[in-house]
C-alpha positions as CSV (number, residue, x, y, z in Angstrom):
1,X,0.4,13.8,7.7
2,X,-0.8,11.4,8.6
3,X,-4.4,13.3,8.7
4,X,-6.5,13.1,12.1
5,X,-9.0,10.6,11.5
6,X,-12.0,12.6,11.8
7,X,-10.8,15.0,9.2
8,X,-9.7,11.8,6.8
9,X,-13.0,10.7,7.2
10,X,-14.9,14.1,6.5
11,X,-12.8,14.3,3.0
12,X,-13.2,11.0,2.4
13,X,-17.7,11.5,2.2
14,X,-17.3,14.7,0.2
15,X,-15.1,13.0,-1.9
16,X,-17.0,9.7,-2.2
17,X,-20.4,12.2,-2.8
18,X,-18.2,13.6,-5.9
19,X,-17.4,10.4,-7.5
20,X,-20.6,9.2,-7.1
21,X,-22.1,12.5,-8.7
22,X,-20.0,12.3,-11.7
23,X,-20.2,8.5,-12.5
24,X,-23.8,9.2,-11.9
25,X,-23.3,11.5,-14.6
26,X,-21.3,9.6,-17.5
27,X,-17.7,11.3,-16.6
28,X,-14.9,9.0,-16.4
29,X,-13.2,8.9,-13.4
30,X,-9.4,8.9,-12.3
31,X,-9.4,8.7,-8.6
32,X,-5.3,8.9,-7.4
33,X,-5.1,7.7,-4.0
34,X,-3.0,5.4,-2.6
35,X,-5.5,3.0,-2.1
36,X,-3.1,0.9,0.2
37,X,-5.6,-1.7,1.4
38,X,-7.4,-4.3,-0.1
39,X,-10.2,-3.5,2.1
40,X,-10.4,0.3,1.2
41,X,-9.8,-0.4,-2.5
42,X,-12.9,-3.0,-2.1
43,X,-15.1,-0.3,-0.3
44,X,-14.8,1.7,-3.2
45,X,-15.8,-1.0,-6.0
46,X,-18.6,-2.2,-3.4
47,X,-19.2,2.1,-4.1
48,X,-19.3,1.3,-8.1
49,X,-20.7,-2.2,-8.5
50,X,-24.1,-1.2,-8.1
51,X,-24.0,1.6,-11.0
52,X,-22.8,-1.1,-13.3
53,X,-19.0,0.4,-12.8
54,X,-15.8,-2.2,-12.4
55,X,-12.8,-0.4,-11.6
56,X,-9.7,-1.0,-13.1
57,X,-6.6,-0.6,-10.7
58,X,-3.1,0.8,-12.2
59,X,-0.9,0.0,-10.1
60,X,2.8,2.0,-10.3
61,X,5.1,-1.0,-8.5
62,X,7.6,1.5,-7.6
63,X,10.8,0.0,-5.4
64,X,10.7,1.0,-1.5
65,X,14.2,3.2,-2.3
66,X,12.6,5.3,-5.3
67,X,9.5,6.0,-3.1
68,X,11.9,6.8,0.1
69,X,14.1,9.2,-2.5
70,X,11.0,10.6,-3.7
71,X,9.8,11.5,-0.3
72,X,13.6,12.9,0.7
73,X,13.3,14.9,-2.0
74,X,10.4,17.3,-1.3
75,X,11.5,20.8,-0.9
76,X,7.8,22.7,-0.9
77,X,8.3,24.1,-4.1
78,X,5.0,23.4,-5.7
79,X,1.8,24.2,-3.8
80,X,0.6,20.8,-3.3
81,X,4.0,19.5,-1.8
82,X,4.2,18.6,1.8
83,X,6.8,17.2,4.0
84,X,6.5,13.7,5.4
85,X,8.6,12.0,8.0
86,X,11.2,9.5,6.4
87,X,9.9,6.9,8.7
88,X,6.0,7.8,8.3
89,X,6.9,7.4,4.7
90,X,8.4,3.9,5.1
91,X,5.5,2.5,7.5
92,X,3.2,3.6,4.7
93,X,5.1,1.6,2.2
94,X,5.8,-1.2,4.2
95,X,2.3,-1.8,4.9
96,X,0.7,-1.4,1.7
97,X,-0.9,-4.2,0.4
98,X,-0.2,-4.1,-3.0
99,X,-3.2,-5.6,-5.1
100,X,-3.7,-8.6,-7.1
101,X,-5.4,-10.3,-9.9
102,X,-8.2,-11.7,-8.0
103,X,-9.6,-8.2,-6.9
104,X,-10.5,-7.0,-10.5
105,X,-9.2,-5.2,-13.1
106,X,-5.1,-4.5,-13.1
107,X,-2.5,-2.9,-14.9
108,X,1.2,-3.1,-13.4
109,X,3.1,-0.5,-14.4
110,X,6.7,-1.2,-13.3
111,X,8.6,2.2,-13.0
């Protein structure tokens, strides 16, 4: 991590074919991504709107420390875990934009 941005963007249309094949379909949804930008998290409603779908964001507001703990704590004991740099970790958390009211839907889960 962080991905190259070619290979980000080739997951990114097989997974935005997905969701639109399964909304498409009736399924309900979860998509867990960071979604750390307004802009990104907008590209995917401007994905929905037409279908007649408005997202709803949950948002988990957890504090910079937990999330830098969290990270620490990896030890690549389940198959999905990965390492990531203590600092790659905290310039992803400092520049998320978290989201707001305005943008839709939103839960606020505080952890």
């Amino acid at each position: 991590m962080p991905l190259p941005r070619e290979v980000h963007a080739q997951i990114e249309e097989v997974l935005r074919a997905r969701l639109f094949e399964l909304v498409t379909a009736g399924a309900d949804v979860v998509l867990d991504f960071s979604f750390w930008s307004r802009r990104v998290r907008e590209s995917y409603r401007s994905l929905l709107r037409p279908l007649g779908i408005e997202p709803e964001i949950i948002y988990l507001a957890t504090p910079r420390e937990v999330a830098l703990a969290r990270v620490r704590a990896r030890r690549l004991e389940h198959g999905d875990d990965f390492t990531l740099p203590e600092e790659v970790a905290a310039s992803y958390f400092d520049h998320f934009e978290p989201p707001t009211a305005d943008e839709g839907p939103l839960e606020v889960i505080h952890p």
